[in-house]
NUMIVO-995168 format. One line per 3 residues: number of its first residue (from 1); for each residue x, y, z of C-alpha. Coordinates in pm, 1 decimal. Layout:
NUM	X Y Z; ...
This chain:
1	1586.6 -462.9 842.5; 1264.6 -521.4 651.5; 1284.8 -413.4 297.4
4	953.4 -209.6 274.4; 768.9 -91.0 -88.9; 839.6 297.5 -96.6
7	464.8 375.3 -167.6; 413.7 277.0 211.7; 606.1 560.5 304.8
10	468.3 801.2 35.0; 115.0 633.9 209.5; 243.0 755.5 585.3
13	340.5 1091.3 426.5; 42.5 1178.9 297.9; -216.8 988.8 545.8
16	-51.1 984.7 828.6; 36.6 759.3 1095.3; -15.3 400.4 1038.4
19	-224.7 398.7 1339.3; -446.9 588.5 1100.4; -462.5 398.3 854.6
22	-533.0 103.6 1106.5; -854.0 262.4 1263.8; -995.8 299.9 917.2
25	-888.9 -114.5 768.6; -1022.4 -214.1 1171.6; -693.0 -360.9 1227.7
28	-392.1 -344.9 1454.5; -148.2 -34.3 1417.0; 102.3 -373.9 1431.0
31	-27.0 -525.7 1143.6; -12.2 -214.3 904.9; 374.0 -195.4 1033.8
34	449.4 -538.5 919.4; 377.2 -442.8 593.9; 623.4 -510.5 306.8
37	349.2 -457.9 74.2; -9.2 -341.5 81.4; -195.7 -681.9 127.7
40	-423.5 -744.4 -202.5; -753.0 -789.0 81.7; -693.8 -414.1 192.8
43	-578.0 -297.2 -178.2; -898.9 -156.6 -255.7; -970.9 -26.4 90.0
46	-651.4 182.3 119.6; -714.7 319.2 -249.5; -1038.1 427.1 -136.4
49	-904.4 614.9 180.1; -561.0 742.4 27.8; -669.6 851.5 -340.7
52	-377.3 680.9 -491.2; -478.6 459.9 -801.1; -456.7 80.6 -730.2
55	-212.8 -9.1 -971.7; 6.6 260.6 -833.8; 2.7 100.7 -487.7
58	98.7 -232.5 -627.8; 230.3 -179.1 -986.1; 348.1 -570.7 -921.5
61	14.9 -693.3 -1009.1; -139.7 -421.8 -1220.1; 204.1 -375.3 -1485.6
64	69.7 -370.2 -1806.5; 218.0 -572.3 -2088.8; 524.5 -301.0 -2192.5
67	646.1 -276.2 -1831.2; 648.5 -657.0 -1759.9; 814.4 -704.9 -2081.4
70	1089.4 -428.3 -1933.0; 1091.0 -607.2 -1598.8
């Protein structure tokens, strides 16, 4: 069982399918279900389309100082 970052399915709740999501990135309904993550080259392209801040979509690469230090 893949072990998939919850904001992907807060992402298909709100947006949609991922067939959705795939027409607007141009790629494969496939490729958007392998996902464990949201891929830093479509990071800024599916904050654009779903409204949800970049750092919230991957809080792994955007945690500021006090919440690595907590990690």
């Amino acid at each position: 069982m893949k072990h998939r970052d919850p904001i992907l399915h807060e992402i298909h709740a709100i947006y949609g399918l991922p067939a959705q999501i795939a027409r607007e990135l141009e790629i494969t309904r496939a490729a958007v279900c392998s996902w464990k993550k949201i891929p830093l080259k479509h990071l800024r392209q599916v904050a654009r389309i779903t409204g949800i801040d970049k750092e919230r979509l991957r809080p792994d690469i955007f945690a500021d100082d006090e919440a690595a230090a907590q990690a």
